[in-house]
HTML snippet that shows the backbone in 3Dmol.js (N, CA, C, O; Angstrom):
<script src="https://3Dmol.org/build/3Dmol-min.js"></script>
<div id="view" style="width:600px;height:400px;position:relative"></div>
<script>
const pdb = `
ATOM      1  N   UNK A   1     114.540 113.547  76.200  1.00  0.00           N
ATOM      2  CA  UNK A   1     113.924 112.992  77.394  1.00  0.00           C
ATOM      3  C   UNK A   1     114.154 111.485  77.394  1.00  0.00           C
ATOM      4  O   UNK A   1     113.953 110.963  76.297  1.00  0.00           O
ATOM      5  N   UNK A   2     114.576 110.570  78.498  1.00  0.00           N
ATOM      6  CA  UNK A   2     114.679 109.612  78.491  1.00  0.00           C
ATOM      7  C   UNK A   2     114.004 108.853  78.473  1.00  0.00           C
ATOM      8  O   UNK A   2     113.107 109.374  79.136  1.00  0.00           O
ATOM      9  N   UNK A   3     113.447 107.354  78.067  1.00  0.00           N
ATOM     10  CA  UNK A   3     112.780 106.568  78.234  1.00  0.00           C
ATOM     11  C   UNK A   3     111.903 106.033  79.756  1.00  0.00           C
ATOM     12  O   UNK A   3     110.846 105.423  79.917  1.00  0.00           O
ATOM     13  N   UNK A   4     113.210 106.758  80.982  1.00  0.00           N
ATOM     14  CA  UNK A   4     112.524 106.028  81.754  1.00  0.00           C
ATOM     15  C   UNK A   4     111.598 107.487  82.818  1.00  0.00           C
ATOM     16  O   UNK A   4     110.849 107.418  83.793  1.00  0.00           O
ATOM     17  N   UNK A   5     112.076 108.538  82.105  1.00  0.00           N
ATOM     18  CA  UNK A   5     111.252 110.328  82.368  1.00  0.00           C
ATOM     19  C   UNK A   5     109.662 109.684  81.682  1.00  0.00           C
ATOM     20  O   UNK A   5     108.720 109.385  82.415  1.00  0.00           O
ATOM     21  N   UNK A   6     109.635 109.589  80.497  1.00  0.00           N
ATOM     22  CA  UNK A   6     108.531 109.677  79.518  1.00  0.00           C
ATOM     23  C   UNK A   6     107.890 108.783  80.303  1.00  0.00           C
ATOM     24  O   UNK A   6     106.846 109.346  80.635  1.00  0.00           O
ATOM     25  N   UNK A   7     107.958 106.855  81.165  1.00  0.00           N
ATOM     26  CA  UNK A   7     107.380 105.693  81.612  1.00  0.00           C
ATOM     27  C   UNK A   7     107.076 106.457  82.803  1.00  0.00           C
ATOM     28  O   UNK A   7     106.043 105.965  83.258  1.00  0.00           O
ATOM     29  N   UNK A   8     107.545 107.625  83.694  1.00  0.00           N
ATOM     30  CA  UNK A   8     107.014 107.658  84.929  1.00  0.00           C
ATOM     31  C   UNK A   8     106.412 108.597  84.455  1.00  0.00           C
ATOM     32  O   UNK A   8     105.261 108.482  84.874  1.00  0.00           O
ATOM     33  N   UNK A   9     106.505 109.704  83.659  1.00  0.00           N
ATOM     34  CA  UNK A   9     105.330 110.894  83.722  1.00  0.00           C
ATOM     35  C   UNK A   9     104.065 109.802  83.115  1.00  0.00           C
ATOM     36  O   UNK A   9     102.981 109.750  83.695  1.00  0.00           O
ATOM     37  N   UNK A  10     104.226 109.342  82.449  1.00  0.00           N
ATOM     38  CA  UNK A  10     102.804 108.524  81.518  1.00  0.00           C
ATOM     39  C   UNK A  10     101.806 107.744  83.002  1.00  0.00           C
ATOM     40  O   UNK A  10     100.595 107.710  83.224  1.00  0.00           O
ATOM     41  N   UNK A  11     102.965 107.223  83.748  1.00  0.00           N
ATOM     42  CA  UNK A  11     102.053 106.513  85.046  1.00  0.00           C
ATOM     43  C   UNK A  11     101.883 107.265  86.116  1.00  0.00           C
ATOM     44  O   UNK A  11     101.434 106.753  87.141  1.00  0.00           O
ATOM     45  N   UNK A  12     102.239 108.713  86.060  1.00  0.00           N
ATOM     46  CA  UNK A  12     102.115 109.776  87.120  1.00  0.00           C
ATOM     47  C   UNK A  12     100.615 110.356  86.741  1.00  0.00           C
ATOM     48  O   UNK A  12      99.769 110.539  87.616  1.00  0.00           O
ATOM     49  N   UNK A  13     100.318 110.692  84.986  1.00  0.00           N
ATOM     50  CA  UNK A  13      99.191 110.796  84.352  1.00  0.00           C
ATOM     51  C   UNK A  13      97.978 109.959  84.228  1.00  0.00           C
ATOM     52  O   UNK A  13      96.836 110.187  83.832  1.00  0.00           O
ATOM     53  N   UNK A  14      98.612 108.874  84.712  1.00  0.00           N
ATOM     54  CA  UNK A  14      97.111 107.762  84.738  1.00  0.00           C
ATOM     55  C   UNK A  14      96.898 107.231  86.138  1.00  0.00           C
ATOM     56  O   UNK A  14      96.772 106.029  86.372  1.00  0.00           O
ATOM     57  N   UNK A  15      96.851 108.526  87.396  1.00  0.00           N
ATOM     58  CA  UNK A  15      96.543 108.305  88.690  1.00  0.00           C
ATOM     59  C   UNK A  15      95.423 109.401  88.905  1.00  0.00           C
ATOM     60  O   UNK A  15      95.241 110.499  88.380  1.00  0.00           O
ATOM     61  N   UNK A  16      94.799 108.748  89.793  1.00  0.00           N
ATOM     62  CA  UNK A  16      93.343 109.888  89.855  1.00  0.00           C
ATOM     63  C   UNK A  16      93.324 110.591  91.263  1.00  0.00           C
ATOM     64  O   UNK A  16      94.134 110.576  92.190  1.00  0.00           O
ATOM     65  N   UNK A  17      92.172 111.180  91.099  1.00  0.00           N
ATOM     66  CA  UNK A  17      92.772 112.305  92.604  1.00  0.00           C
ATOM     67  C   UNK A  17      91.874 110.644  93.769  1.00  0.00           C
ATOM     68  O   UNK A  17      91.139 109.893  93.128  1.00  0.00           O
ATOM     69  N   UNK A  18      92.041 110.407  94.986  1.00  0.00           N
ATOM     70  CA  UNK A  18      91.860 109.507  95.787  1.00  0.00           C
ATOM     71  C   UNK A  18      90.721 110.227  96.403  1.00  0.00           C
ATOM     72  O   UNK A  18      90.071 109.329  96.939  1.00  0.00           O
ATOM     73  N   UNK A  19      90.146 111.313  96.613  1.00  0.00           N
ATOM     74  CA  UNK A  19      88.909 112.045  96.592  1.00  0.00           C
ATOM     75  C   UNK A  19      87.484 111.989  95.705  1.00  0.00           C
ATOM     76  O   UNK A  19      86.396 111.448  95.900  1.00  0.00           O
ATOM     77  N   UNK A  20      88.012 112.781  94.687  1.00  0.00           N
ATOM     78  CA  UNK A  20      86.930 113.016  93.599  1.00  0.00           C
ATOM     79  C   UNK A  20      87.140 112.370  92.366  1.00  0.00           C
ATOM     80  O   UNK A  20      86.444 112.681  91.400  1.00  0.00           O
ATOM     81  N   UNK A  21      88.229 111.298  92.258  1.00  0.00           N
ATOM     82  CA  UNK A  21      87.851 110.210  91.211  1.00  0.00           C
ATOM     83  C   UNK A  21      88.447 111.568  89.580  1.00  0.00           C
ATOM     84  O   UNK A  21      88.271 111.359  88.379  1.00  0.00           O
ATOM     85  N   UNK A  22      88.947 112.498  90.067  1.00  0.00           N
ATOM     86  CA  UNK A  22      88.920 113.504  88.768  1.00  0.00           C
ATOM     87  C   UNK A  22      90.432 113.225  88.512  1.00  0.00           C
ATOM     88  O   UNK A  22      91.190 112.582  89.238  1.00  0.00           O
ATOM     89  N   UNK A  23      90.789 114.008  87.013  1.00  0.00           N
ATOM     90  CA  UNK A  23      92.448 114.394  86.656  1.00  0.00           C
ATOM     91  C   UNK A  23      93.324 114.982  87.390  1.00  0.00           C
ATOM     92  O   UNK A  23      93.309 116.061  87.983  1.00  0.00           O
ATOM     93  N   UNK A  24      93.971 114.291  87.307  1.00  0.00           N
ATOM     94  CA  UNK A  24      95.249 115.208  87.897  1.00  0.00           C
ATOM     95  C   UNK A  24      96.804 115.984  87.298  1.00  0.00           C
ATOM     96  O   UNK A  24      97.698 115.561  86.564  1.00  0.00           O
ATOM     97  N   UNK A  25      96.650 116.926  87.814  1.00  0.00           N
ATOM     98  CA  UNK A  25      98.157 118.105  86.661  1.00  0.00           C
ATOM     99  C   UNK A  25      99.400 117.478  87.533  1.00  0.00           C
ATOM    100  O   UNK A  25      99.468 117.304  88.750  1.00  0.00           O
ATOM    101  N   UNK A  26     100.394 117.186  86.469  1.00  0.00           N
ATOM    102  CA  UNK A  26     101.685 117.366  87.435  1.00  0.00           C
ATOM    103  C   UNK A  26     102.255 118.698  87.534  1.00  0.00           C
ATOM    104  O   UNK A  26     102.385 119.385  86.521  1.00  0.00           O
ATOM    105  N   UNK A  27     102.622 119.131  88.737  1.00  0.00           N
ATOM    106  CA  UNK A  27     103.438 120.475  88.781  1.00  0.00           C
ATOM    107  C   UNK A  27     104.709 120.115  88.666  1.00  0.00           C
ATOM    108  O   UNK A  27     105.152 119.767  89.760  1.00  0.00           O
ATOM    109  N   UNK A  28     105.578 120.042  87.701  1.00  0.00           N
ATOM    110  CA  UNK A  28     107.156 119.471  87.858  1.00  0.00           C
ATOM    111  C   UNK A  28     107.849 120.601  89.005  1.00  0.00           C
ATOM    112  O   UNK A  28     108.366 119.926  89.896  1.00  0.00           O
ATOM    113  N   UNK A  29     108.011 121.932  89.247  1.00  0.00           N
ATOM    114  CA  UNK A  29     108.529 122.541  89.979  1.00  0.00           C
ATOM    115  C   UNK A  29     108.375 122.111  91.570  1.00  0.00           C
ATOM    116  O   UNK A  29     109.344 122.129  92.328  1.00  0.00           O
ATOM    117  N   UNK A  30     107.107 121.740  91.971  1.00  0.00           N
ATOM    118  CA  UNK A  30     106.691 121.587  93.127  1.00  0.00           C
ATOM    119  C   UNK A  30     106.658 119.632  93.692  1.00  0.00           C
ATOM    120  O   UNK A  30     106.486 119.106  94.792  1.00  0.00           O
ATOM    121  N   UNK A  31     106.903 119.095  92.366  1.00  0.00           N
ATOM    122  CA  UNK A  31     106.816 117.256  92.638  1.00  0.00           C
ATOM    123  C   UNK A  31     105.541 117.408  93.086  1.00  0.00           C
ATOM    124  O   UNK A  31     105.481 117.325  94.313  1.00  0.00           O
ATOM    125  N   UNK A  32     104.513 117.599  92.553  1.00  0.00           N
ATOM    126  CA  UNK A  32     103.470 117.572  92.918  1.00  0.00           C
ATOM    127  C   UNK A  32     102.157 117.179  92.084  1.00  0.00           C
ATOM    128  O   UNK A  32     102.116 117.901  91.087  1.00  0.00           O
ATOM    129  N   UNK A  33     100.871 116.136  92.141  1.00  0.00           N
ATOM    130  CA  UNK A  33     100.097 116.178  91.267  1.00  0.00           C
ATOM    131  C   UNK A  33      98.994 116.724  92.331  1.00  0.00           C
ATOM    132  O   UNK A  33      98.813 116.583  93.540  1.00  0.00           O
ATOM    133  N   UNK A  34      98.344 117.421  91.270  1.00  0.00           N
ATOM    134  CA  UNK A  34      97.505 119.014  91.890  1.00  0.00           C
ATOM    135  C   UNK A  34      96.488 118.186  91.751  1.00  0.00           C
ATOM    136  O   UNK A  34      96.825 117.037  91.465  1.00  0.00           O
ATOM    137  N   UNK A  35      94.969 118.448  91.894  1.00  0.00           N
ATOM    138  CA  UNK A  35      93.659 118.085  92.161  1.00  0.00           C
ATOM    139  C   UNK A  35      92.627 119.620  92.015  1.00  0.00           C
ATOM    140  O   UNK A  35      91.952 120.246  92.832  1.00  0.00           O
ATOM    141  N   UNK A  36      92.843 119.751  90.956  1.00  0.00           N
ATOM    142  CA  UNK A  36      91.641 121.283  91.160  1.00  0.00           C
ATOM    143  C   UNK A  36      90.478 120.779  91.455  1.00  0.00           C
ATOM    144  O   UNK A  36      89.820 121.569  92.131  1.00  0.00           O
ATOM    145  N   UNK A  37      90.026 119.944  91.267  1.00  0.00           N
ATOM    146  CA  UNK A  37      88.380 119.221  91.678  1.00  0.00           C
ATOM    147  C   UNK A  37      88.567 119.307  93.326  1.00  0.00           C
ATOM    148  O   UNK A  37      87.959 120.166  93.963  1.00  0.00           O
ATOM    149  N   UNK A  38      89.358 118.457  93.900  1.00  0.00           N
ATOM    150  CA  UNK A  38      89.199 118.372  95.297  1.00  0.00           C
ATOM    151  C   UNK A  38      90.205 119.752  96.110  1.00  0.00           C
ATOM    152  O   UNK A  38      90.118 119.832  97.336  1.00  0.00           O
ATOM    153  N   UNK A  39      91.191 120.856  95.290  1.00  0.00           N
ATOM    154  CA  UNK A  39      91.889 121.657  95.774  1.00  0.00           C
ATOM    155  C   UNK A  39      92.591 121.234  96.738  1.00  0.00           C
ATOM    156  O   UNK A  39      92.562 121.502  97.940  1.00  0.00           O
ATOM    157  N   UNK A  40      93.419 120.343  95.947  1.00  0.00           N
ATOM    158  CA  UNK A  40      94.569 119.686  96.705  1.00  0.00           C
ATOM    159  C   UNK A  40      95.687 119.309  96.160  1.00  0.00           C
ATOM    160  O   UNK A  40      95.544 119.039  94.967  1.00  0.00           O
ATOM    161  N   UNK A  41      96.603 119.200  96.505  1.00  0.00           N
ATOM    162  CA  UNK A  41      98.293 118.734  96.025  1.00  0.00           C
ATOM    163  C   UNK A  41      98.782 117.382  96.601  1.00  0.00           C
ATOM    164  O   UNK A  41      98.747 117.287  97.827  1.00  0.00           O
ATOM    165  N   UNK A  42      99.127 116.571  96.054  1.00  0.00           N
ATOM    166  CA  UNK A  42      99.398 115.648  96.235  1.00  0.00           C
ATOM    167  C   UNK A  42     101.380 115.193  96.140  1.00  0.00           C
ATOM    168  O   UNK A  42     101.784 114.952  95.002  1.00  0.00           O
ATOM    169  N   UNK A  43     102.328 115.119  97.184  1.00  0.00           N
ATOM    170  CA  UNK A  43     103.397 115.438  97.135  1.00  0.00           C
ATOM    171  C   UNK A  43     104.230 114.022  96.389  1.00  0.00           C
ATOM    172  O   UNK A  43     103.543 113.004  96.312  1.00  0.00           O
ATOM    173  N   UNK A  44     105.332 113.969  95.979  1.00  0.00           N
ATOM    174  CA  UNK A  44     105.784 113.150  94.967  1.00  0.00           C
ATOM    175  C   UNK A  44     106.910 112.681  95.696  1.00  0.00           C
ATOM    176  O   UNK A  44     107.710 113.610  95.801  1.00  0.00           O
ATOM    177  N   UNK A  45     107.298 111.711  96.210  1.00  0.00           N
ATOM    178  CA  UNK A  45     108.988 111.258  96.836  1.00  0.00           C
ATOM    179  C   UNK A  45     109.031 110.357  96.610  1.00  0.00           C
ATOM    180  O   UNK A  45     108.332 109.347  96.696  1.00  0.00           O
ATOM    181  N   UNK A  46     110.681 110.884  95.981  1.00  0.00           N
ATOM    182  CA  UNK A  46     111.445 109.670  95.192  1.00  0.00           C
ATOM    183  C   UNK A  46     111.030 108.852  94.298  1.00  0.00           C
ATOM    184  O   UNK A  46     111.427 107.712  94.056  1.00  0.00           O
ATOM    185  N   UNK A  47     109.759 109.802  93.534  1.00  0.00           N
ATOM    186  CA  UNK A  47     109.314 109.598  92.342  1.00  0.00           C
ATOM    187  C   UNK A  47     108.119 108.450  92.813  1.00  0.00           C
ATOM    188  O   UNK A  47     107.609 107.692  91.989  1.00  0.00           O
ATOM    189  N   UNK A  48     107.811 108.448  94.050  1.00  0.00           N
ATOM    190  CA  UNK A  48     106.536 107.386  94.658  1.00  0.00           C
ATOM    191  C   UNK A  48     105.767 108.676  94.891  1.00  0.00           C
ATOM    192  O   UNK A  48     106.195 109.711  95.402  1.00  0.00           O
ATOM    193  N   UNK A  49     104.187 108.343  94.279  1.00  0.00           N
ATOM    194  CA  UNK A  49     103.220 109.551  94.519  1.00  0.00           C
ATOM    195  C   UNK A  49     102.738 108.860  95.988  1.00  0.00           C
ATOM    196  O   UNK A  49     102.715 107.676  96.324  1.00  0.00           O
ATOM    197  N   UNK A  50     102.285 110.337  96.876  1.00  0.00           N
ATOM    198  CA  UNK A  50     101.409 109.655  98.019  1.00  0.00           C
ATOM    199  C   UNK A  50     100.540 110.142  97.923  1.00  0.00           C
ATOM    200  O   UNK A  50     100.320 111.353  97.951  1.00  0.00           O
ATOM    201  N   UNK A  51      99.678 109.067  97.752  1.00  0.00           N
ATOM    202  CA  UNK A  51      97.640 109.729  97.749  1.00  0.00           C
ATOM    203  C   UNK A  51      97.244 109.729  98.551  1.00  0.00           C
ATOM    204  O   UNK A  51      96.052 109.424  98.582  1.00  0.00           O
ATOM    205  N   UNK A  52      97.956 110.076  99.833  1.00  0.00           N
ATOM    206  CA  UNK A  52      96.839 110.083 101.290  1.00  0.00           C
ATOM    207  C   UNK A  52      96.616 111.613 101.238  1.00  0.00           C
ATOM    208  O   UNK A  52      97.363 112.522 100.875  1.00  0.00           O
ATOM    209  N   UNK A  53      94.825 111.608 101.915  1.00  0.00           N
ATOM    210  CA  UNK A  53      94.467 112.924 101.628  1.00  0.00           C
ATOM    211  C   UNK A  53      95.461 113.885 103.293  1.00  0.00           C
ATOM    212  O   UNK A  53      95.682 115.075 103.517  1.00  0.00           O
ATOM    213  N   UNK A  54      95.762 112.709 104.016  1.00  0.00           N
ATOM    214  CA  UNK A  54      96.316 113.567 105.034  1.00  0.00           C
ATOM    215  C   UNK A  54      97.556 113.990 104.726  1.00  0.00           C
ATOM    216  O   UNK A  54      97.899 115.026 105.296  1.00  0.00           O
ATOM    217  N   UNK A  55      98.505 113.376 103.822  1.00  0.00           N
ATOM    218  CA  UNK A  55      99.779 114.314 103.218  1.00  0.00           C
ATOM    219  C   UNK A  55      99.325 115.436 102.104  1.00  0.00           C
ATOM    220  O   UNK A  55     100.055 116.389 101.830  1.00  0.00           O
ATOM    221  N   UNK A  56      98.522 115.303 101.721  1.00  0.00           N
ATOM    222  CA  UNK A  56      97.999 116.230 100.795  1.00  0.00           C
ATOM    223  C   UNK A  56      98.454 118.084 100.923  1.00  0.00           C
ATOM    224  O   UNK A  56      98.621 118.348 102.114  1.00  0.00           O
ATOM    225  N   UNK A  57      98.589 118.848 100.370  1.00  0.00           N
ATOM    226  CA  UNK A  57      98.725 120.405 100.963  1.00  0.00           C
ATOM    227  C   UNK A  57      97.400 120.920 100.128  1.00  0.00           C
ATOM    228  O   UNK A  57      96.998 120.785  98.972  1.00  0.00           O
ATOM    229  N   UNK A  58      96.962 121.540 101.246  1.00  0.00           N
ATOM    230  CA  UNK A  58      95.719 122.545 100.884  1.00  0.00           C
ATOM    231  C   UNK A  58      95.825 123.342  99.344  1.00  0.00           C
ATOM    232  O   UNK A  58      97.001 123.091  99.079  1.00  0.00           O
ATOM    233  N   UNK A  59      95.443 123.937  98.481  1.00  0.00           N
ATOM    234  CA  UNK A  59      95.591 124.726  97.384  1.00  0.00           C
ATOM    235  C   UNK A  59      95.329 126.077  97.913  1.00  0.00           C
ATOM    236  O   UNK A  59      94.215 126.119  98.435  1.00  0.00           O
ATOM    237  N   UNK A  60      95.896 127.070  97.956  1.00  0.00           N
ATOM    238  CA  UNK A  60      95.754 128.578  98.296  1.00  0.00           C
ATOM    239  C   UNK A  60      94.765 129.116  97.197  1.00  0.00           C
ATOM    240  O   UNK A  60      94.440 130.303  97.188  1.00  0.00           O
TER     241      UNK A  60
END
`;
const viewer = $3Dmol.createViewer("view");
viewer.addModel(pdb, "pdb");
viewer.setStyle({}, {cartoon: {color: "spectrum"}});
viewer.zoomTo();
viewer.render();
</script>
């Protein structure tokens, strides 16, 4: 794994859900950091997370 994989997952891991202040999972398949507290997904482009709850996708 490269140095600069390991620097963005580490700062992808120290973002909180913009809701409930809780952890957040990365889904690598989906570019996505999930929110089980608030049941929400949070979508990932071009490796910029967006924490608006209005891009967000619902959790099924």
């Amino acid at each position: 794994m490269s140095d600069h994989v390991i620097v963005e997952r580490r700062m992808l891991e120290a973002l909180v859900c913009p809701v409930t202040q809780a952890q957040l999972t990365w889904d690598p398949d989906r570019q996505e950091l999930v929110s089980k507290a608030a049941n929400l997904a949070f979508p990932v482009r071009d490796g910029i997370p967006i924490m608006l709850v209005s891009e967000a996708r619902p959790l099924g």
